[in-house]
C-alpha positions as CSV (number, residue, x, y, z in Angstrom):
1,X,-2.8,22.5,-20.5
2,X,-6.1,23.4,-18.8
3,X,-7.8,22.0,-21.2
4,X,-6.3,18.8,-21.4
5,X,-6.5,18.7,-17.8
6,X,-10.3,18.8,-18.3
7,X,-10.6,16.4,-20.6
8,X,-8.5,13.9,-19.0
9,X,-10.7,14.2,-16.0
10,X,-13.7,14.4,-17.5
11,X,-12.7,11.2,-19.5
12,X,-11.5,9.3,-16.2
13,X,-15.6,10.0,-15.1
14,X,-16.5,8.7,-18.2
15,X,-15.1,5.5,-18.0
16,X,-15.5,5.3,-14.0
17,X,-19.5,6.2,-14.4
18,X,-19.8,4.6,-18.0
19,X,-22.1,7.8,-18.9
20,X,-20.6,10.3,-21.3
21,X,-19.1,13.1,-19.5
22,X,-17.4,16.3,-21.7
23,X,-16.9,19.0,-19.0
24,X,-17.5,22.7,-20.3
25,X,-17.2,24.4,-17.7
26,X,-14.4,24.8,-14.5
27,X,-16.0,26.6,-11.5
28,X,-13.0,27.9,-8.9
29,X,-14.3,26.5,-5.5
30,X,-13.2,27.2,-1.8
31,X,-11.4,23.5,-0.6
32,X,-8.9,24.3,2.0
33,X,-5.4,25.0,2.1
34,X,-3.8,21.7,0.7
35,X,-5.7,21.4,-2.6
36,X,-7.3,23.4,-5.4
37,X,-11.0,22.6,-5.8
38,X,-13.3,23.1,-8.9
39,X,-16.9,22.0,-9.4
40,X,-16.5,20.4,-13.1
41,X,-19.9,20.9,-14.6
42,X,-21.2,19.7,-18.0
43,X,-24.4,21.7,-17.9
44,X,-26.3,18.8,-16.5
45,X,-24.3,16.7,-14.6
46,X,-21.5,18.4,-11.5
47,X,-18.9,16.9,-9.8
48,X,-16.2,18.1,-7.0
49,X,-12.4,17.8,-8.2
50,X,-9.8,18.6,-6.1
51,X,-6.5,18.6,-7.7
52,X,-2.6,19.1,-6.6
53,X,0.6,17.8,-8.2
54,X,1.6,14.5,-9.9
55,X,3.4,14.0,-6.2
56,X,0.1,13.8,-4.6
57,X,-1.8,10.9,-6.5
58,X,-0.9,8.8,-3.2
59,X,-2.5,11.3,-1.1
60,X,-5.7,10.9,-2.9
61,X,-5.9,7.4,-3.1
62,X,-5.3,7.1,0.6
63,X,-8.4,9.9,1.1
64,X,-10.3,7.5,-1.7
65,X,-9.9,4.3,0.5
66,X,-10.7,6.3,3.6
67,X,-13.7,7.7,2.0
68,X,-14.9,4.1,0.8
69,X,-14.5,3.2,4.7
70,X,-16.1,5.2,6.2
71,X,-19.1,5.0,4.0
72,X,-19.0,1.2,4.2
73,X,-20.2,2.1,8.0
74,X,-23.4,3.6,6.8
75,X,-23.0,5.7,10.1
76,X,-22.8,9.2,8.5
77,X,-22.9,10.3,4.9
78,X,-19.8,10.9,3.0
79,X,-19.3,12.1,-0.7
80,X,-19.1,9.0,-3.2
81,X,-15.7,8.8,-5.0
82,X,-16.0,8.4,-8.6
83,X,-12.0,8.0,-9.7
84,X,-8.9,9.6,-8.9
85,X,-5.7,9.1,-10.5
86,X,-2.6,11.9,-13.0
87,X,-3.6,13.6,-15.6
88,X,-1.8,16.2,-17.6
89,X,1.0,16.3,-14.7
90,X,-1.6,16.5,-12.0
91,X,-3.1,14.4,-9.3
92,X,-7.2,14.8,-8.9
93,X,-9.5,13.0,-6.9
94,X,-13.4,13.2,-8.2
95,X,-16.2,13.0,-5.9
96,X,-20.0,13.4,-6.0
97,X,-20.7,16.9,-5.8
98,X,-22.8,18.1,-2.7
99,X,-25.3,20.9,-1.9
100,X,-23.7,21.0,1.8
101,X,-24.9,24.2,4.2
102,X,-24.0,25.5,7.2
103,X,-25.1,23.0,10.1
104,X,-28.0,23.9,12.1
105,X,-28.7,22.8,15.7
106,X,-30.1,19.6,14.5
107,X,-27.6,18.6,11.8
108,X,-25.1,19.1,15.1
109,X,-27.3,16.5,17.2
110,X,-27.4,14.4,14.4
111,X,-23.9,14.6,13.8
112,X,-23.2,13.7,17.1
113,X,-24.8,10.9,17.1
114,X,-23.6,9.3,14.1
115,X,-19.8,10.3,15.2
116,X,-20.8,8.0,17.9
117,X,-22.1,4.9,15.8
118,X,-19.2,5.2,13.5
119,X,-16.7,5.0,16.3
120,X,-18.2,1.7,17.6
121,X,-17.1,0.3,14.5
122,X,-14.2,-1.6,16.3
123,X,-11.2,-4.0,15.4
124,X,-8.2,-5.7,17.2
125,X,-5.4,-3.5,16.6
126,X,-4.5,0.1,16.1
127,X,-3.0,1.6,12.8
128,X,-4.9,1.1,9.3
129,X,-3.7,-1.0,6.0
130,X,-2.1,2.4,4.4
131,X,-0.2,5.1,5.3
132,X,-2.0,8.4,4.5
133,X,-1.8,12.2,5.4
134,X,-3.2,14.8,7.6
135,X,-3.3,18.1,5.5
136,X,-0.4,17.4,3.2
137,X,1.6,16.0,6.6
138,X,2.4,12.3,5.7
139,X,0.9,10.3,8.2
140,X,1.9,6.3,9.4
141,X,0.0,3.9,10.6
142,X,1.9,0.4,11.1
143,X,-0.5,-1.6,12.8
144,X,0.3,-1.9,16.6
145,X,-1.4,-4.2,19.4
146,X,-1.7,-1.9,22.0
147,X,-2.8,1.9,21.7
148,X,0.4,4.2,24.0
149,X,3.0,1.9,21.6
150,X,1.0,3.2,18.4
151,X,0.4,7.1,19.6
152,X,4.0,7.3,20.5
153,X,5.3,5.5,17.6
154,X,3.1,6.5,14.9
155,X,1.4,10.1,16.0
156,X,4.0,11.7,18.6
157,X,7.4,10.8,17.7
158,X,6.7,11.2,14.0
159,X,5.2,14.6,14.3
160,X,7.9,15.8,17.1
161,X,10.8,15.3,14.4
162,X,8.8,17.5,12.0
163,X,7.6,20.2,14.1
164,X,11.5,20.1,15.2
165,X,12.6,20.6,12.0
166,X,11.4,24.3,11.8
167,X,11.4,24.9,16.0
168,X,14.1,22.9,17.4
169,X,13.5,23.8,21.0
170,X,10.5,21.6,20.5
171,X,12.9,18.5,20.8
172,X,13.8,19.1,24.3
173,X,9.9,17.8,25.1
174,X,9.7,14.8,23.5
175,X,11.2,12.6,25.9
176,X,9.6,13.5,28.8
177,X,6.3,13.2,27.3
178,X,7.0,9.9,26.2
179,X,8.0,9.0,29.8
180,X,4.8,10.0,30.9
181,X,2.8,8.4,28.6
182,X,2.2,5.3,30.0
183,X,0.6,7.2,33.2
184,X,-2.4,8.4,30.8
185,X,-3.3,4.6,30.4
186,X,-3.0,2.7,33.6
187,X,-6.6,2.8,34.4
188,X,-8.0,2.9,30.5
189,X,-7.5,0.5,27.6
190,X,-9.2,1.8,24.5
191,X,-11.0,0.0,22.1
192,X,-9.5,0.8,18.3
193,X,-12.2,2.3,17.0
194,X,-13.2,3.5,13.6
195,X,-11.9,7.4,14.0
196,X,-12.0,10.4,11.5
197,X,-8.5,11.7,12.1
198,X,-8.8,15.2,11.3
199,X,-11.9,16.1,12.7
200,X,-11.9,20.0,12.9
201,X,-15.1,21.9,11.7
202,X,-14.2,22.5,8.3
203,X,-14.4,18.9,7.3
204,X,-18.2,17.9,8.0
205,X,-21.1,19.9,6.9
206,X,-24.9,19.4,6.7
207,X,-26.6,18.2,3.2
208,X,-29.6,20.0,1.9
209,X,-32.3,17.5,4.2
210,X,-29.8,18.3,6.9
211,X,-28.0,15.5,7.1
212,X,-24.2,15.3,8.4
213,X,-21.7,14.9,5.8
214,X,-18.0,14.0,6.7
215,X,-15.2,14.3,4.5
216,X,-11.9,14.9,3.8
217,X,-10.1,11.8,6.4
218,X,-7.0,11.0,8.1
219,X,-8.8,7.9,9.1
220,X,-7.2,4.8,11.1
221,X,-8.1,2.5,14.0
222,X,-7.1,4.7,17.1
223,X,-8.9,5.7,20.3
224,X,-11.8,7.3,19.5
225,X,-11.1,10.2,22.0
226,X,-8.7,11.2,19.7
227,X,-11.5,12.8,17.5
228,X,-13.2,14.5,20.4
229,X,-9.9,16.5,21.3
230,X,-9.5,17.6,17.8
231,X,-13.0,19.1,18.1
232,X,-12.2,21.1,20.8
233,X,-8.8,22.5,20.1
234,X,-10.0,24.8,16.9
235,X,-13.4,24.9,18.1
236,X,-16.9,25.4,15.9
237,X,-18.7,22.9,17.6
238,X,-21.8,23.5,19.8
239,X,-23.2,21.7,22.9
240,X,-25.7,20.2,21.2
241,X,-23.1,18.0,18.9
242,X,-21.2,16.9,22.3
243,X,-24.8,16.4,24.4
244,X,-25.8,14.3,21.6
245,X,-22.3,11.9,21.4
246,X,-22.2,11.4,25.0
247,X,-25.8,10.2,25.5
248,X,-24.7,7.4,22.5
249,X,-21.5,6.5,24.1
250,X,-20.7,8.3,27.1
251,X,-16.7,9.7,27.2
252,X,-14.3,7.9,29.5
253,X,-14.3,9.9,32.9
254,X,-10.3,10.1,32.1
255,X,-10.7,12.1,28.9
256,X,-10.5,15.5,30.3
257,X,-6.8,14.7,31.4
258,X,-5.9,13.0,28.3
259,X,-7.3,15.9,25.9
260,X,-4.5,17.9,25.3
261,X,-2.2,14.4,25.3
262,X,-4.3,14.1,21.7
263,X,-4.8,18.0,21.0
264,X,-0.7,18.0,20.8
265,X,-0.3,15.8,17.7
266,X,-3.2,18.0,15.8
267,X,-0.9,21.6,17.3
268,X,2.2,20.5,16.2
269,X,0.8,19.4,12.7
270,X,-1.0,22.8,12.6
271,X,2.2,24.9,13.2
272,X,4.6,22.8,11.0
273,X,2.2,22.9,7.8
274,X,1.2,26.5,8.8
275,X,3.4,28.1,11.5
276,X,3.3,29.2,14.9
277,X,1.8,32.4,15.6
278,X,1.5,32.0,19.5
279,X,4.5,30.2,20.4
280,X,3.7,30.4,23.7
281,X,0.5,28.5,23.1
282,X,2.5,25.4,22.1
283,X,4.6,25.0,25.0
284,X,1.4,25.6,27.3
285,X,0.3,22.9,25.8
286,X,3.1,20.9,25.9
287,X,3.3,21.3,29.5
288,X,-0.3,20.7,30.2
289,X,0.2,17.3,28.8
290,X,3.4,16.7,31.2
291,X,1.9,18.2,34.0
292,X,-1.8,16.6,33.6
């Protein structure tokens, strides 16, 4: 099976690349929690493969098109997609394959900085043209004028049913929050900007010229605060990244209060795919939102 799996893929970069690709070799790789990862290798040419099951071919293509977006900014690099697609009863997704490093000081600045430049990539609305996911969470985004109607719709409601699912206690918050909500945007109407979505430190690296590199999306049009929260809830990022964004496009003085608004939809994601080992951190949370 393996090695049909192989040559399916490797015949999928053939015909996406038109140069002859026979892989030979299958190297395990570390790529999260969601996927398996491999760096297919030919003895001359590499690529990055993640792979799941024949369930998650959607998932891919939705990371493919958010990949091809933001690249299309030319903001910050991101790995080209060669093909994705089923073969031999699984899903894959093929990508360039990367030399990426541990970020120094300056990838951080840079990084920054070009966070910045792709979040002034702006349209009219909020929401994107596909659904897609955040981990393996299935995530919606049916486009909506104004930005409160799309986080409650689309982020908070959404991810409040799930996380109920496996702590029901959880439901009793959900309504007040969404009371509240409109209070975090009566002074501040945010521009849908180009955002990430999943913006934790394990999806971004530094190439080997020490370049950022971004991958792995839950991209949509949204306030871009919303990527700035996530930064901070798991941590990993060092002044120098935040020093550098805010110089490009200085934060809304109203951010601070809204930041655990946006840290919520990331938490509850985090403990339904993974669990809750601090439950009292959750509802902390929860009521910092309610109370800020």
């Amino acid at each position: 099976m393996q090695d049909l799996l192989w040559a399916g893929i490797g015949q999928a970069i053939t015909e996406a690349t038109t140069q002859a690709f026979a892989p030979n070799h299958a190297e395990p790789i570390q790529g999260g929690w969601i996927n398996e990862a491999r760096v297919l290798s030919d003895g001359e040419q590499r690529y990055f493969i993640k792979l799941n099951e024949a369930a998650c071919a959607g998932m891919f293509a939705a990371e493919a098109a958010g990949l091809k977006i933001m690249a299309h900014t030319r903001a910050v690099r991101v790995p080209k997609v060669i093909t994705h697609g089923l073969v031999a009863g699984r899903s894959f997704i093929v990508l360039e394959y990367l030399t990426l490093n541990r970020p120094a000081a300056s990838a951080e600045k840079r990084f920054g900085k070009a966070l910045a430049a792709m979040h002034r990539h702006t349209t009219t609305r909020f929401g994107l043209d596909f659904d897609n996911t955040i981990g393996s969470t299935p995530q919606q985004n049916n486009w909506r004028e104004d930005w409160p109607t799309f986080y409650l719709e689309q982020r908070l409601q959404p991810i409040f049913q799930l996380a109920a699912s496996k702590y029901p206690d959880l439901e009793n918050y959900f309504a007040p929050l969404a009371r509240k909500l409109p209070e975090y945007f009566s002074n501040y109407q945010p521009q849908p900007s180009l955002v990430h979505g999943d913006l934790w430190s394990g999806n971004w690296s530094a190439d080997e010229h020490g370049q950022p590199v971004l991958y792995d999306p839950a991209l949509y049009w949204g306030d871009r605060e919303v990527d700035l929260a996530m930064t901070e809830l798991f941590g990993g990022f060092s002044e120098a990244f935040y020093q550098a964004y805010e110089k490009a496009w200085p934060l809304d003085s109203g951010y601070v209060r809204r930041k655990a608004l946006y840290q919520l939809y990331y938490y509850l994601n985090h403990i339904y795919l993974f669990g809750e080992n601090e439950p009292r951190y959750t509802r902390a949370l929860i009521e910092r939102a309610l109370s800020d």
